[in-house]
C-alpha positions in Angstrom: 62.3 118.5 67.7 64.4 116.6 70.5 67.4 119.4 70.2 65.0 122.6 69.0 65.3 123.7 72.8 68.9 123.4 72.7 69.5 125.5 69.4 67.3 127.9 71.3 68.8 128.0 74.6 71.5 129.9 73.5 69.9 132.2 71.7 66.8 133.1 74.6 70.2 133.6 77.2 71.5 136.0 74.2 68.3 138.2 74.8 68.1 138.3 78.2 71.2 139.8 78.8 71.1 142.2 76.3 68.1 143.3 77.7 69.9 142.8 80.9 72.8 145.4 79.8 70.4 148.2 78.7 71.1 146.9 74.9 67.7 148.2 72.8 65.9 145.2 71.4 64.1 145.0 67.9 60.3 144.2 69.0 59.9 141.9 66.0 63.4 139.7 67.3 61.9 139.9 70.9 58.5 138.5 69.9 59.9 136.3 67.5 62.3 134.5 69.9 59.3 134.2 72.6 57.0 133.0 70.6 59.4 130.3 69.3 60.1 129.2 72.8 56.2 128.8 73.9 55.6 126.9 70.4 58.4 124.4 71.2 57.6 123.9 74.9 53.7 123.2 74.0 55.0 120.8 71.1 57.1 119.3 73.9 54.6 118.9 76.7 52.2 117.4 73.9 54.6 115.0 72.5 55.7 113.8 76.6 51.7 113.6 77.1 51.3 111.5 73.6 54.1 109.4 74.7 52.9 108.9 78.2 49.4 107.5 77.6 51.5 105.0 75.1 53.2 104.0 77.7 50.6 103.4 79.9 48.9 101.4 77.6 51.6 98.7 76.8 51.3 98.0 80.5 53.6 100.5 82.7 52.8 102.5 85.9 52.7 106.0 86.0 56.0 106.4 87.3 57.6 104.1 85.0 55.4 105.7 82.0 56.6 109.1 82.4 60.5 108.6 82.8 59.9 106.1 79.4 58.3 109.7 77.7 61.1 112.0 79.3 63.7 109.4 77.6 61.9 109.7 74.1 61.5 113.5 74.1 64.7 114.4 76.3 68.3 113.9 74.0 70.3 111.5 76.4 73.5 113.9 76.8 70.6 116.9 78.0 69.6 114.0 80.5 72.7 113.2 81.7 74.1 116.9 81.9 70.9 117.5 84.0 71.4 114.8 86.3 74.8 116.1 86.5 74.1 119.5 87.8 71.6 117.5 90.5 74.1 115.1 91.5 77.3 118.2 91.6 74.6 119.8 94.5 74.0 116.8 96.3 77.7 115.9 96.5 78.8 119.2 97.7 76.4 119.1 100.2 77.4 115.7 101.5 81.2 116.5 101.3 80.0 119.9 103.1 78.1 118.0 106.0 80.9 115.2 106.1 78.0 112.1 105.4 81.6 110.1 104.4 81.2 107.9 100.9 78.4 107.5 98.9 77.0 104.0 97.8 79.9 102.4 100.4 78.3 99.7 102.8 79.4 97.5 105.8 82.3 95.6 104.4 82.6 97.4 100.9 86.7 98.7 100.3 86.2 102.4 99.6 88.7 103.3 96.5 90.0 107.0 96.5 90.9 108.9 93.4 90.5 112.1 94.2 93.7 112.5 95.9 95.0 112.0 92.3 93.2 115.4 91.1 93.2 117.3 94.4 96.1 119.4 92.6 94.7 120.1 89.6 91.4 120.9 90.9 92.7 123.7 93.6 94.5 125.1 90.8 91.7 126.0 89.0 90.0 126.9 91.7 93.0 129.3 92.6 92.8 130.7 89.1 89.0 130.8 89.2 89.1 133.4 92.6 91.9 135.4 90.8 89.8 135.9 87.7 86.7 136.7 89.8 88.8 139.7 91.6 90.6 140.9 88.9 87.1 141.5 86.9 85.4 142.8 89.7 88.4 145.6 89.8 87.9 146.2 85.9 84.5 146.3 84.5 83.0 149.6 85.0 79.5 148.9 84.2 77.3 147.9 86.7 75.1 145.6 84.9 78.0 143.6 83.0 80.1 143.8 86.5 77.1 141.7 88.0 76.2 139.4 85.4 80.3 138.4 85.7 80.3 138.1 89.1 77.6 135.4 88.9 79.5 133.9 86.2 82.4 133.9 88.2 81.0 132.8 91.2 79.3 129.9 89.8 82.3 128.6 88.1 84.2 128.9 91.6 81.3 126.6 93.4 81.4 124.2 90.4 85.2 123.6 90.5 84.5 122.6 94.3 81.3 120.8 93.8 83.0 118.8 90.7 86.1 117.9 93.8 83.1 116.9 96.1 81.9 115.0 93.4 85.1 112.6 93.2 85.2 112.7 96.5 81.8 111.6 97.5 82.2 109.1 94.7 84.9 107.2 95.0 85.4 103.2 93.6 84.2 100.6 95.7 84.8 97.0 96.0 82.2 95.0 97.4 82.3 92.7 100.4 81.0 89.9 97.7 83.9 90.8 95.5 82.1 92.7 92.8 83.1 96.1 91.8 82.0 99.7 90.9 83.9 102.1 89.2 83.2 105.7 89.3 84.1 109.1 88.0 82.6 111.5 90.2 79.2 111.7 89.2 79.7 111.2 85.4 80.2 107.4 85.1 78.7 104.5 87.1 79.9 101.1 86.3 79.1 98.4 88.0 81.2 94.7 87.4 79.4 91.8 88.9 81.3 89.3 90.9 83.0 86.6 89.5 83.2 88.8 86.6 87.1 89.5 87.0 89.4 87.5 85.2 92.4 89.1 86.2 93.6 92.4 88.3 97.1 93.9 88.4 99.1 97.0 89.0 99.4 98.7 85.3 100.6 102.5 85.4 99.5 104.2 81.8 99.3 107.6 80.9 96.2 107.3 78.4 95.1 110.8 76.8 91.8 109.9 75.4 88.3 110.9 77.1 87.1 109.2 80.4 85.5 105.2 79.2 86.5 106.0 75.9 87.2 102.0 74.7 89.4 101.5 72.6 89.9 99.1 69.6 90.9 96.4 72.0 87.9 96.6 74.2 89.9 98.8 76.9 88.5 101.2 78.4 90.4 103.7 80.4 89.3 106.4 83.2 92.3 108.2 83.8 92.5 110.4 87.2 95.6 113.6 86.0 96.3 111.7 83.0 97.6 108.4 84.9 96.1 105.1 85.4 97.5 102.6 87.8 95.5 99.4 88.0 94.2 97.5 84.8 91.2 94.5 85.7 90.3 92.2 82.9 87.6 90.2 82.6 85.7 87.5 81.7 83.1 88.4 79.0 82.7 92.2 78.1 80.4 94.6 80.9 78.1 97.0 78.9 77.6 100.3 80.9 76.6 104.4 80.0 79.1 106.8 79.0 78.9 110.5 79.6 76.9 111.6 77.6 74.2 108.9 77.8 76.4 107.2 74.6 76.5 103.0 75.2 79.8 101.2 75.5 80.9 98.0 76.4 84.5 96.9 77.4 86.3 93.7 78.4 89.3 95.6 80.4 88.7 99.2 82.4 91.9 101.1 83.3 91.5 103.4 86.4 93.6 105.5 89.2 93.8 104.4 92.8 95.5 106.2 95.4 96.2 102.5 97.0 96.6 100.3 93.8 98.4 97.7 95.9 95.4 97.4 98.3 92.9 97.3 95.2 95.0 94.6 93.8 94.9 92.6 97.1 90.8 93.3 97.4 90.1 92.0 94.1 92.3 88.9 94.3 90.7 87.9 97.3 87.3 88.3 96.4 88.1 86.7 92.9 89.3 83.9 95.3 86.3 83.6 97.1 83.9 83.7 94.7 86.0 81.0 92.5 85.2 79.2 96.0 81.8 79.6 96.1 81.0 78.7 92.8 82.8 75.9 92.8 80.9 74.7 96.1 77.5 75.7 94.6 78.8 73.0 91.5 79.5 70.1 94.1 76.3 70.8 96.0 74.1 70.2 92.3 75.9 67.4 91.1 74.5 64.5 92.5 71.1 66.2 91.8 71.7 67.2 88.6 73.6 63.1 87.9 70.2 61.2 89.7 73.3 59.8 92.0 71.4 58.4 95.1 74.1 56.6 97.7 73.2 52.4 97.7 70.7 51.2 99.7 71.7 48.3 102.1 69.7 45.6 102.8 69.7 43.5 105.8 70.7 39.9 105.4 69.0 37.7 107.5 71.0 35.2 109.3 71.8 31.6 108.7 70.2 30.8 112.5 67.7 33.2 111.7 
Protein backbone atom coordinates (compact mmCIF):
# COMPACT_ATOMS: atom_id res chain seq x y z
CA UNK A 1 0.00 0.00 0.00
CA UNK A 2 2.88 2.44 1.21
CA UNK A 3 4.57 2.49 -2.57
CA UNK A 4 0.98 1.88 -4.72
CA UNK A 5 1.15 5.85 -5.28
CA UNK A 6 4.52 5.58 -6.47
CA UNK A 7 3.98 2.63 -9.02
CA UNK A 8 1.19 4.91 -10.10
CA UNK A 9 2.85 8.11 -10.37
CA UNK A 10 4.45 7.30 -13.34
CA UNK A 11 1.85 5.89 -15.01
CA UNK A 12 -1.00 9.01 -14.13
CA UNK A 13 2.10 11.59 -15.66
CA UNK A 14 2.06 8.93 -18.74
CA UNK A 15 -1.66 9.95 -19.36
CA UNK A 16 -1.61 13.36 -18.92
CA UNK A 17 0.77 14.08 -21.46
CA UNK A 18 -0.56 11.94 -23.93
CA UNK A 19 -3.64 13.67 -23.51
CA UNK A 20 -1.53 16.64 -23.39
CA UNK A 21 0.05 15.86 -27.08
CA UNK A 22 -3.35 15.32 -28.78
CA UNK A 23 -2.53 11.32 -28.34
CA UNK A 24 -6.34 9.56 -28.48
CA UNK A 25 -6.88 7.79 -25.15
CA UNK A 26 -8.78 4.31 -24.71
CA UNK A 27 -11.86 5.40 -22.28
CA UNK A 28 -11.55 2.06 -20.47
CA UNK A 29 -7.44 2.93 -19.74
CA UNK A 30 -8.54 6.53 -18.86
CA UNK A 31 -11.20 5.44 -16.28
CA UNK A 32 -9.26 2.74 -15.17
CA UNK A 33 -6.10 4.70 -14.22
CA UNK A 34 -8.53 7.42 -12.41
CA UNK A 35 -10.33 5.35 -10.68
CA UNK A 36 -7.19 3.56 -9.33
CA UNK A 37 -5.73 6.87 -8.15
CA UNK A 38 -9.10 7.99 -6.09
CA UNK A 39 -9.19 4.20 -4.57
CA UNK A 40 -5.59 4.59 -3.35
CA UNK A 41 -5.81 8.20 -2.07
CA UNK A 42 -9.18 7.27 0.04
CA UNK A 43 -7.30 4.04 1.28
CA UNK A 44 -4.46 6.43 2.19
CA UNK A 45 -6.40 9.25 3.87
CA UNK A 46 -8.26 6.29 5.85
CA UNK A 47 -5.25 4.46 6.92
CA UNK A 48 -3.40 8.27 8.08
CA UNK A 49 -6.92 8.84 9.96
CA UNK A 50 -6.75 5.11 11.50
CA UNK A 51 -3.28 5.81 12.41
CA UNK A 52 -3.88 9.24 13.85
CA UNK A 53 -6.54 8.45 16.45
CA UNK A 54 -3.84 5.53 17.48
CA UNK A 55 -1.62 7.89 18.10
CA UNK A 56 -3.67 10.10 19.95
CA UNK A 57 -4.58 7.56 22.19
CA UNK A 58 -1.13 6.23 23.40
CA UNK A 59 -0.76 9.82 24.68
CA UNK A 60 0.52 12.28 21.70
CA UNK A 61 -0.71 15.84 20.63
CA UNK A 62 -2.23 16.43 17.55
CA UNK A 63 0.82 17.69 16.06
CA UNK A 64 2.98 15.02 17.14
CA UNK A 65 0.07 12.33 16.22
CA UNK A 66 -0.15 13.24 12.71
CA UNK A 67 3.62 13.43 11.68
CA UNK A 68 3.80 9.75 13.69
CA UNK A 69 0.78 8.68 10.89
CA UNK A 70 2.56 10.53 7.85
CA UNK A 71 5.74 8.39 8.96
CA UNK A 72 3.72 4.98 8.97
CA UNK A 73 1.84 5.59 5.65
CA UNK A 74 4.57 7.80 3.81
CA UNK A 75 7.84 5.41 2.53
CA UNK A 76 10.90 7.34 4.17
CA UNK A 77 12.83 8.03 0.77
CA UNK A 78 9.16 9.72 -0.57
CA UNK A 79 9.65 11.73 2.78
CA UNK A 80 12.87 12.71 2.34
CA UNK A 81 12.68 13.47 -1.51
CA UNK A 82 9.72 15.70 -0.46
CA UNK A 83 11.43 17.51 2.09
CA UNK A 84 14.10 17.86 -0.47
CA UNK A 85 12.26 19.67 -3.09
CA UNK A 86 11.00 22.15 0.05
CA UNK A 87 14.24 22.64 1.37
CA UNK A 88 15.98 23.19 -2.65
CA UNK A 89 13.19 26.36 -2.69
CA UNK A 90 13.98 27.72 0.47
CA UNK A 91 17.70 27.65 -0.07
CA UNK A 92 17.55 29.29 -3.36
CA UNK A 93 15.54 31.77 -2.03
CA UNK A 94 17.96 32.57 0.87
CA UNK A 95 21.12 32.35 -1.48
CA UNK A 96 18.88 34.67 -3.82
CA UNK A 97 18.15 37.26 -0.97
CA UNK A 98 21.79 36.84 0.49
CA UNK A 99 20.35 35.83 4.33
CA UNK A 100 24.27 34.39 4.54
CA UNK A 101 24.47 30.57 6.26
CA UNK A 102 21.87 28.68 7.48
CA UNK A 103 21.93 27.07 11.05
CA UNK A 104 25.43 29.29 11.66
CA UNK A 105 25.25 31.23 15.06
CA UNK A 106 27.40 33.81 17.08
CA UNK A 107 30.64 32.08 17.46
CA UNK A 108 29.91 28.89 15.18
CA UNK A 109 33.09 28.45 12.26
CA UNK A 110 31.08 28.29 9.09
CA UNK A 111 32.71 25.31 6.85
CA UNK A 112 32.43 25.86 2.91
CA UNK A 113 32.27 23.11 0.42
CA UNK A 114 30.73 24.35 -2.17
CA UNK A 115 33.64 25.97 -3.65
CA UNK A 116 34.69 22.32 -4.18
CA UNK A 117 31.61 21.71 -6.69
CA UNK A 118 31.17 25.32 -7.99
CA UNK A 119 32.79 23.73 -11.24
CA UNK A 120 30.94 20.95 -11.76
CA UNK A 121 27.81 22.48 -10.92
CA UNK A 122 28.11 25.49 -13.70
CA UNK A 123 28.91 22.91 -15.98
CA UNK A 124 25.80 21.35 -15.94
CA UNK A 125 24.17 24.20 -15.70
CA UNK A 126 26.04 25.38 -19.02
CA UNK A 127 25.04 22.14 -20.63
CA UNK A 128 21.44 22.38 -19.18
CA UNK A 129 20.87 26.19 -21.05
CA UNK A 130 22.42 24.60 -24.27
CA UNK A 131 20.09 21.71 -24.26
CA UNK A 132 17.15 23.98 -23.52
CA UNK A 133 17.96 26.19 -26.81
CA UNK A 134 18.95 23.59 -29.02
CA UNK A 135 15.30 21.81 -28.37
CA UNK A 136 13.47 24.84 -28.46
CA UNK A 137 15.16 25.28 -32.19
CA UNK A 138 14.08 21.58 -33.10
CA UNK A 139 10.82 20.28 -31.97
CA UNK A 140 8.20 21.42 -34.34
CA UNK A 141 5.16 20.58 -32.31
CA UNK A 142 3.78 22.98 -30.21
CA UNK A 143 2.58 20.91 -27.46
CA UNK A 144 5.87 18.61 -27.08
CA UNK A 145 7.99 22.06 -27.71
CA UNK A 146 6.20 23.26 -24.34
CA UNK A 147 6.04 20.39 -22.21
CA UNK A 148 10.19 20.39 -22.95
CA UNK A 149 10.59 23.72 -22.26
CA UNK A 150 9.21 23.16 -18.79
CA UNK A 151 11.34 20.17 -18.52
CA UNK A 152 14.10 22.13 -19.44
CA UNK A 153 13.59 24.89 -17.43
CA UNK A 154 13.06 23.17 -14.35
CA UNK A 155 16.16 21.16 -14.60
CA UNK A 156 18.04 24.64 -15.12
CA UNK A 157 16.47 26.10 -11.69
CA UNK A 158 17.25 22.73 -9.93
CA UNK A 159 20.96 22.62 -10.90
CA UNK A 160 21.05 26.30 -9.27
CA UNK A 161 18.82 25.57 -6.35
CA UNK A 162 20.93 22.18 -5.65
CA UNK A 163 24.31 24.99 -5.71
CA UNK A 164 22.26 27.19 -3.30
CA UNK A 165 21.61 24.28 -1.37
CA UNK A 166 25.46 23.66 -0.57
CA UNK A 167 25.82 26.90 -0.25
CA UNK A 168 23.22 27.84 2.23
CA UNK A 169 24.34 24.61 4.00
CA UNK A 170 27.56 24.52 4.64
CA UNK A 171 29.55 22.49 7.89
CA UNK A 172 29.60 24.25 10.97
CA UNK A 173 31.68 23.93 14.05
CA UNK A 174 30.16 25.04 17.12
CA UNK A 175 31.45 27.67 19.55
CA UNK A 176 31.12 24.60 22.22
CA UNK A 177 33.20 22.47 19.91
CA UNK A 178 30.51 20.15 18.57
CA UNK A 179 30.09 19.67 14.96
CA UNK A 180 27.50 19.42 12.03
CA UNK A 181 28.14 18.02 8.93
CA UNK A 182 26.10 18.73 5.89
CA UNK A 183 25.47 17.98 2.38
CA UNK A 184 23.36 20.55 1.07
CA UNK A 185 20.04 19.75 2.08
CA UNK A 186 20.37 15.84 1.81
CA UNK A 187 22.32 15.00 5.06
CA UNK A 188 22.30 16.55 8.58
CA UNK A 189 24.71 15.18 11.04
CA UNK A 190 25.18 16.44 13.99
CA UNK A 191 28.51 15.22 16.45
CA UNK A 192 28.12 16.28 19.94
CA UNK A 193 31.03 17.81 21.78
CA UNK A 194 33.48 15.99 23.35
CA UNK A 195 32.54 13.44 20.83
CA UNK A 196 35.88 13.82 18.73
CA UNK A 197 38.66 11.67 19.34
CA UNK A 198 40.86 12.83 16.85
CA UNK A 199 40.77 15.31 13.68
CA UNK A 200 43.38 15.56 10.83
CA UNK A 201 44.03 16.61 7.34
CA UNK A 202 43.37 13.20 5.22
CA UNK A 203 42.92 13.89 1.24
CA UNK A 204 40.94 10.65 -0.31
CA UNK A 205 39.33 10.24 -3.41
CA UNK A 206 36.43 7.79 -2.19
CA UNK A 207 33.84 6.86 -5.13
CA UNK A 208 31.05 5.40 -3.12
CA UNK A 209 27.66 7.37 -2.47
CA UNK A 210 27.52 10.36 -0.04
CA UNK A 211 27.56 8.63 4.12
CA UNK A 212 27.85 5.46 2.57
CA UNK A 213 29.91 3.63 5.79
CA UNK A 214 31.93 1.38 5.03
CA UNK A 215 33.03 -1.90 6.61
CA UNK A 216 35.26 -0.08 8.98
CA UNK A 217 32.71 2.26 10.30
CA UNK A 218 33.87 5.21 7.78
CA UNK A 219 31.78 7.07 6.40
CA UNK A 220 32.68 9.45 3.62
CA UNK A 221 30.85 12.66 1.99
CA UNK A 222 32.97 13.42 -0.74
CA UNK A 223 32.57 17.13 -2.39
CA UNK A 224 34.00 16.31 -6.71
CA UNK A 225 35.13 13.06 -5.65
CA UNK A 226 37.80 14.38 -2.90
CA UNK A 227 37.81 14.44 0.78
CA UNK A 228 40.28 16.31 2.78
CA UNK A 229 39.78 16.09 6.46
CA UNK A 230 39.01 12.70 8.33
CA UNK A 231 37.50 13.19 12.33
CA UNK A 232 37.39 10.09 14.38
CA UNK A 233 35.67 9.53 17.28
CA UNK A 234 34.91 8.31 20.35
CA UNK A 235 31.91 5.92 20.27
CA UNK A 236 30.02 5.59 16.88
CA UNK A 237 27.17 8.76 16.01
CA UNK A 238 23.95 7.22 14.51
CA UNK A 239 22.40 9.76 11.93
CA UNK A 240 19.72 9.59 8.56
CA UNK A 241 21.05 8.89 5.26
CA UNK A 242 19.38 10.08 2.03
CA UNK A 243 16.92 8.28 1.58
CA UNK A 244 15.56 8.21 5.15
CA UNK A 245 17.97 4.70 5.44
CA UNK A 246 19.78 4.63 9.24
CA UNK A 247 23.49 4.48 9.53
CA UNK A 248 25.85 4.84 12.11
CA UNK A 249 29.71 5.62 11.80
CA UNK A 250 32.74 6.01 14.11
CA UNK A 251 34.91 8.20 11.38
CA UNK A 252 33.10 10.76 8.72
CA UNK A 253 35.36 11.86 5.74
CA UNK A 254 34.36 15.25 4.29
CA UNK A 255 35.72 18.31 1.89
CA UNK A 256 36.61 21.72 3.26
CA UNK A 257 37.69 24.44 1.31
CA UNK A 258 39.99 25.41 4.59
CA UNK A 259 40.91 21.91 5.97
CA UNK A 260 43.74 23.50 7.85
CA UNK A 261 41.42 25.94 9.67
CA UNK A 262 38.79 22.98 10.36
CA UNK A 263 41.70 21.03 11.81
CA UNK A 264 42.68 24.04 14.10
CA UNK A 265 38.72 24.54 15.11
CA UNK A 266 38.30 21.08 16.13
CA UNK A 267 41.54 20.72 18.09
CA UNK A 268 40.78 23.61 20.06
CA UNK A 269 37.36 22.90 20.93
CA UNK A 270 38.39 19.15 21.58
CA UNK A 271 40.84 21.05 23.98
CA UNK A 272 38.41 22.89 25.64
CA UNK A 273 35.91 20.66 26.25
CA UNK A 274 38.71 17.93 27.61
CA UNK A 275 39.03 21.11 29.98
CA UNK A 276 35.82 21.38 31.02
CA UNK A 277 35.12 18.04 31.71
CA UNK A 278 37.84 17.58 33.51
CA UNK A 279 36.94 20.65 35.81
CA UNK A 280 33.29 19.49 36.08
CA UNK A 281 35.23 15.96 37.59
CA UNK A 282 37.30 18.02 40.30
CA UNK A 283 34.25 20.07 41.19
CA UNK A 284 32.12 16.42 42.08
CA UNK A 285 34.75 14.71 43.75
CA UNK A 286 34.72 15.70 47.18
CA UNK A 287 30.90 15.36 46.89
CA UNK A 288 30.79 12.37 45.36
CA UNK A 289 34.08 10.99 48.22
CA UNK A 290 31.91 12.55 51.52
CA UNK A 291 35.50 14.52 51.81
CA UNK A 292 34.57 17.45 54.24
CA UNK A 293 37.96 19.65 55.15
CA UNK A 294 38.82 19.03 59.26
CA UNK A 295 37.17 20.86 61.72
CA UNK A 296 39.50 22.74 64.19
CA UNK A 297 38.77 23.02 67.59
CA UNK A 298 39.84 25.69 69.83
CA UNK A 299 42.15 24.73 72.65
CA UNK A 300 41.67 26.47 75.66
CA UNK A 301 44.68 27.82 77.29
CA UNK A 302 46.74 26.66 80.18
CA UNK A 303 46.01 30.30 81.99
CA UNK A 304 42.68 29.96 80.70
Amino acid sequence: MRWSFAALVPGELVLVLCVAGGVRIVPAVRLATELAVLTLAAAAAALICLDHRRHRRSGLGRRAAFFAAIADTVPAPVRKLTAHEVFLSTSFLRWVTRRGPHGVRDGDLPVPYAPGRAANMYGFLFVCVVETVGLAFVIPWPVVHAVTLVLDIWGCYFVIALHASCVEHPHVIGADGSLRLRYGALLDIRIPVGRVASVRRDQKFPDGKPAVVDKNGVADMAVAGRTTVLVELTEPVRFVRALGKPAEARAFRFYAADPAAVVTALKTGAVAAAGDRTRETAALQPAATGHRPPATSHQPSADG
